[in-house]
C-alpha positions in Angstrom: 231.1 257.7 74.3 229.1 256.6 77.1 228.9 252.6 77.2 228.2 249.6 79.9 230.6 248.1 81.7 232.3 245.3 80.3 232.2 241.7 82.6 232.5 238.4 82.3 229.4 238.1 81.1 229.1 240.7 78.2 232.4 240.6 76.8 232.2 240.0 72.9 235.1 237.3 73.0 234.3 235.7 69.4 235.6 238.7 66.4 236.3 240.6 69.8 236.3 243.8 66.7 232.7 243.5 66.7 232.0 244.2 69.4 230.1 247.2 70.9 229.4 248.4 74.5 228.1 252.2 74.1 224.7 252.5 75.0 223.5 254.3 71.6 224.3 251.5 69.6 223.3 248.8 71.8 219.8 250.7 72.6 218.8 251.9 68.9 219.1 247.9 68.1 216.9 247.0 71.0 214.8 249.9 69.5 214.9 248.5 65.9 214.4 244.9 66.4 210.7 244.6 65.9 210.9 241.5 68.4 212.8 240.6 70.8 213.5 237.6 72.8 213.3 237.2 76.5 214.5 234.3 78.6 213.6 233.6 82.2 214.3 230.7 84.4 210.6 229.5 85.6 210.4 228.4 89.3 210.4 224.3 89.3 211.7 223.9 85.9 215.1 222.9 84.9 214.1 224.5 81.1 214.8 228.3 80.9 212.2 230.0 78.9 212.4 232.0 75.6 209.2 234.5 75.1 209.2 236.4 71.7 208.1 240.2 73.4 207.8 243.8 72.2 209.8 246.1 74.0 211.5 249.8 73.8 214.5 251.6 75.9 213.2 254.7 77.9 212.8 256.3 80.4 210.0 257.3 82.9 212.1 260.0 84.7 213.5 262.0 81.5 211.2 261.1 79.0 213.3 262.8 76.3 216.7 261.3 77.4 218.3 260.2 74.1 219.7 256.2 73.1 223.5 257.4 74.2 222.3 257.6 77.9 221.4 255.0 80.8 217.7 253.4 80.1 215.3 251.2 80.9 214.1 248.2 78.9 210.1 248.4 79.2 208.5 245.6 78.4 204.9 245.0 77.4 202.7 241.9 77.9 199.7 240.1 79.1 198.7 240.4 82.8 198.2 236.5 83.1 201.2 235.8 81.4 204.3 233.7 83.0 206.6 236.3 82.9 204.7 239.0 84.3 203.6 237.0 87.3 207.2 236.6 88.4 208.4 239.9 89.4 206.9 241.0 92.9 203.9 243.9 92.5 204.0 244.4 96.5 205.3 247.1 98.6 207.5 245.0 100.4 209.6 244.5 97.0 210.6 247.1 96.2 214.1 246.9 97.0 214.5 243.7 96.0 216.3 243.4 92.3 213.7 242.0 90.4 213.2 238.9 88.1 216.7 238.3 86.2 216.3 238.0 82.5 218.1 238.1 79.2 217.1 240.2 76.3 218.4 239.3 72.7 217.7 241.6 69.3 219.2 240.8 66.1 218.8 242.4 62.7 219.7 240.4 59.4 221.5 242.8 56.8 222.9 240.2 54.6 223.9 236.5 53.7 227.7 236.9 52.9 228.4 233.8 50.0 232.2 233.0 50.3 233.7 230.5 47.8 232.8 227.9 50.7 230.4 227.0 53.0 232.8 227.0 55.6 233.1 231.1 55.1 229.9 231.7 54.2 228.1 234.3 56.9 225.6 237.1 57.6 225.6 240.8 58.1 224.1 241.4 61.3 223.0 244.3 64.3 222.4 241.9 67.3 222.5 242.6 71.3 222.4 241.2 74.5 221.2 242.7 77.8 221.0 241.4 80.9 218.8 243.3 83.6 216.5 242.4 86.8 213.1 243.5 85.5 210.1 244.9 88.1 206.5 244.9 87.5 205.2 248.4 86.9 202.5 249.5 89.5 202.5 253.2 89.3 199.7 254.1 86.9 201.7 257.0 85.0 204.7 255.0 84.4 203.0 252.4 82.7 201.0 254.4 80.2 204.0 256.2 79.9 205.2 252.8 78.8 202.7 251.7 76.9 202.3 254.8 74.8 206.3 254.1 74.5 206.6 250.7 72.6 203.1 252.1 70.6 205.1 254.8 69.0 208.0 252.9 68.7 206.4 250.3 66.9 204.4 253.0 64.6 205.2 256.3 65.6 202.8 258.6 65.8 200.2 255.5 66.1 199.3 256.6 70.3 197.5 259.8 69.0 196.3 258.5 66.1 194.1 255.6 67.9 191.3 255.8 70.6 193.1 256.6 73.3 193.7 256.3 76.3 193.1 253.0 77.6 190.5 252.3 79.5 190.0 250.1 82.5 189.8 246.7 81.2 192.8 247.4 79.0 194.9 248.8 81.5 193.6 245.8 84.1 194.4 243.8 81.2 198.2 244.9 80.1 201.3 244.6 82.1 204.4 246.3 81.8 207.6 245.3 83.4 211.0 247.8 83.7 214.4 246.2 82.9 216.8 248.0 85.1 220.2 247.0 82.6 223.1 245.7 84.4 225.3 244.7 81.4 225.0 244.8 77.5 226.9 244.4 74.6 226.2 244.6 70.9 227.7 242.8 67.6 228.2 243.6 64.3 228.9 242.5 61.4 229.4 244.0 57.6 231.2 244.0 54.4 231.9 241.0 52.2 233.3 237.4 52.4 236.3 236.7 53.8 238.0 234.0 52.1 240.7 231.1 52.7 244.1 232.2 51.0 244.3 228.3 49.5 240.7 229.6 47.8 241.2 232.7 46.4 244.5 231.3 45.0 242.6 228.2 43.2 241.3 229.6 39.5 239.1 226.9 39.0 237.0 227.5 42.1 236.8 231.3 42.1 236.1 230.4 37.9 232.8 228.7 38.8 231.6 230.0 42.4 230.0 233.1 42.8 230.8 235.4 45.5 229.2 238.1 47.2 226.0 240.1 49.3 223.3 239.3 49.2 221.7 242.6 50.7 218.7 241.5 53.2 216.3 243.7 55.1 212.6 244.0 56.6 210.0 245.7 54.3 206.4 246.5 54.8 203.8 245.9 52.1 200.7 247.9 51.3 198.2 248.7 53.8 195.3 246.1 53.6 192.4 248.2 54.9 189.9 246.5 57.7 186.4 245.1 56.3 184.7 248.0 58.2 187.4 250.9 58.1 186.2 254.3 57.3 189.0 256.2 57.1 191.8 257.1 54.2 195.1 255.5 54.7 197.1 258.3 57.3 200.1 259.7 56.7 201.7 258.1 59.8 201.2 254.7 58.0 202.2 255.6 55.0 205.4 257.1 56.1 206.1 254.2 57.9 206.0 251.7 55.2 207.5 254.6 53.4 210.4 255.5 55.6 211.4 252.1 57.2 211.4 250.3 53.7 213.5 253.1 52.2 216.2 253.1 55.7 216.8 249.3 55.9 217.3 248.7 52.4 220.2 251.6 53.2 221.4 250.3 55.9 221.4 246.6 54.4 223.3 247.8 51.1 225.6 249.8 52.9 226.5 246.9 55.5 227.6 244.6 52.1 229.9 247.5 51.1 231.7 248.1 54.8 
């Protein structure tokens, strides 16, 4: 099984069994999470920054390469935008690393009630990346991009919209590519754990329940625009459909682990 190096830097120390380095796992989170969050230290400011971003793993040179190989992180965002005027667009740059950044996706599966607060937790999918990311300048790549984190938000949703972009839109969007130096997911699942002192105490496991509490993102029913023409499409509906039906899995499996 393919996976990233482990460094300093990416090394799950914490529940070290929880850990994850192999790229399908770490990417199909990335892919998941329907946000992630990217921090950046701005020039002049002793603050880092956190930006709340859509993004998807890929890549521009085999676009059908699978989530157990080496990918990109693309990243998609407004031209004006902090972020995407820090990474150098000139030719001179281009073998420089980029702008350094840290990419975080986490997906809630549970809240884990122990007979304490002190052992209460959470099924969770989360990651960490870190990578250099580069503006994207050639014109295929990034509506290679773009089309990317469409579908992989709603797939399906690039042919079924009024595509492609045109000028101001493209003028308009920016994409930067992650090139991943490190990663490293963790993961969590099954039920409380519990202090031996606890579990032997009658009266306490008498009058606290214990338990899953299964937890998972759901979609609601499509609210039509005011000035739509058009019956809902089956790539919607077998969204809402499919990803309601998969993370409640996922989410009652995790409590059973």
């Amino acid at each position: 099984m393919a996976e990233y190096t482990k460094t300093a830097r990416n090394t799950v120390n914490r529940y070290r069994g929880r850990g994850a380095y192999d790229y399908e796992t770490i990417h199909t989170i990335v892919n998941t999470a329907p946000i992630l969050h990217v921090s950046f230290n701005p020039p002049a400011d002793p603050f880092p920054t956190i930006l709340p971003m859509i993004g998807c793993m890929g890549s521009f040179k085999d676009p059908f390469a699978s989530a157990s190989t080496p990918l990109d992180l693309y990243l998609h965002g407004y031209v004006s935008s902090r972020l995407m005027r820090l990474p150098s667009a000139s030719d001179a740059a281009e073998e420089e690393e980029g702008t350094p950044l840290c990419i975080a996706a986490t997906l809630l599966d549970g809240l884990v009630l122990a007979l304490t607060p002190n052992h209460h937790s959470m099924n969770y999918r989360s990651a960490v990346l870190h990578g250099h990311a580069m503006l994207v300048t050639d014109p295929d790549e990034k509506l290679y991009a773009m089309q990317l984190v469409t579908n992989n938000v709603i797939p399906d949703r690039w042919v079924n919209s009024r595509v492609p972009p045109n000028k101001v839109e493209m003028q308009s969007t920016s994409i930067l590519r992650v090139a991943i130096v490190d990663a490293s997911a963790k993961v969590r699942s099954g039920g409380p754990g519990e202090d031996r002192k606890d579990e032997k105490d009658e009266a306490v496991r008498e009058r606290v329940w214990t338990g899953v509490v299964p937890t998972w993102t759901a979609y609601g029913e499509p609210v039509p625009a005011e000035k739509n023409r058009v019956a809902l499409p089956a790539h919607v509906s077998g969204l809402v459909e499919g990803c309601n039906r998969e993370n409640e899995r996922k989410a009652r499996e995790a409590a059973k682990e």
